[in-house]
N, C-alpha and C positions, 0 to 999 in steps of 0.2 A: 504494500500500500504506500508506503513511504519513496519506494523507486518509482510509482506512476506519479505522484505528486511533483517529485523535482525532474522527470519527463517534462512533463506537462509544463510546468514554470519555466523551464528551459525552451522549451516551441513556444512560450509566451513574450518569451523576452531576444527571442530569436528574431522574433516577428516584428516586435518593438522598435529594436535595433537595426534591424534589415530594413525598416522602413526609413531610418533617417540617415543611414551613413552608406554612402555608396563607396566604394574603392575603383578607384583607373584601372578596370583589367585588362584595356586592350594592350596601353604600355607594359603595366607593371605584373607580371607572372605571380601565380601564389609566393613566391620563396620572397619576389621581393615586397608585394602589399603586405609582408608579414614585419617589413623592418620599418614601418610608419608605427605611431603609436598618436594616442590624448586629440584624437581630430573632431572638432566640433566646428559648430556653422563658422568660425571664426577663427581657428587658426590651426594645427597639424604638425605634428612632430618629427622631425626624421631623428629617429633610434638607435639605427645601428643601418642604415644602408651605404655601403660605400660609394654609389652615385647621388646626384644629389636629387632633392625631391620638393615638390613644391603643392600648396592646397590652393584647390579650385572651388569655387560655388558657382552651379549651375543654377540660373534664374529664367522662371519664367517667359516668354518671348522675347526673347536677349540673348545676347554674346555671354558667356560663361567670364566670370571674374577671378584672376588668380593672385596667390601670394608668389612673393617672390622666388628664387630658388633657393635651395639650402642645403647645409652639406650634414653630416652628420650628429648627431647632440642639438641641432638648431631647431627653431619653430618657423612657418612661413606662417604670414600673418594678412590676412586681407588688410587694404587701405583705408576700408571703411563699411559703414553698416548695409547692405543691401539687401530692398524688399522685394520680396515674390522669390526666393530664395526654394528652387525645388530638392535638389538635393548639394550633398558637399561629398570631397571626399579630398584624398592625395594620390599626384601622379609620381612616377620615379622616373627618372632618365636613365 
């Protein structure tokens, strides 16, 4: 009973989760969306990738906004707040 419940909370927050953060997969392969970390609508960490890597927010009928690039241990950071904001994520080079 106890392994269906943190199933279940686990596809809940799967869901949750998948719904707000997208990850670059066309650039970035699993091995490397695994070295981003802390990405929210506003800014994205590169972790441990040794290329550098930058966060995007993709807005509503508009050109997607991105943070600068960055190299490893860094944060990319948008320049400012933007509305209609449909999802975010980080790409890797």
């Amino acid at each position: 009973m106890i392994r269906n419940r943190i199933i279940t909370t686990a596809a809940a927050l799967s869901l949750v989760i998948g719904g707000a953060v997208v990850v670059d997969t066309a650039t970035a392969p699993n091995a490397e969306a695994a070295c981003t970390s802390n990405i929210t609508i506003w800014k994205g960490k590169n972790a441990s990738c040794s290329k550098s890597a930058r966060h995007w927010d993709a807005i509503k009928n508009t050109t997607p906004r991105y943070g600068k690039w960055v190299t490893r241990g860094h944060y990319s950071s948008q320049t400012a707040c933007w509305a209609n904001v449909v999802s975010y994520g980080m790409t890797v080079a």
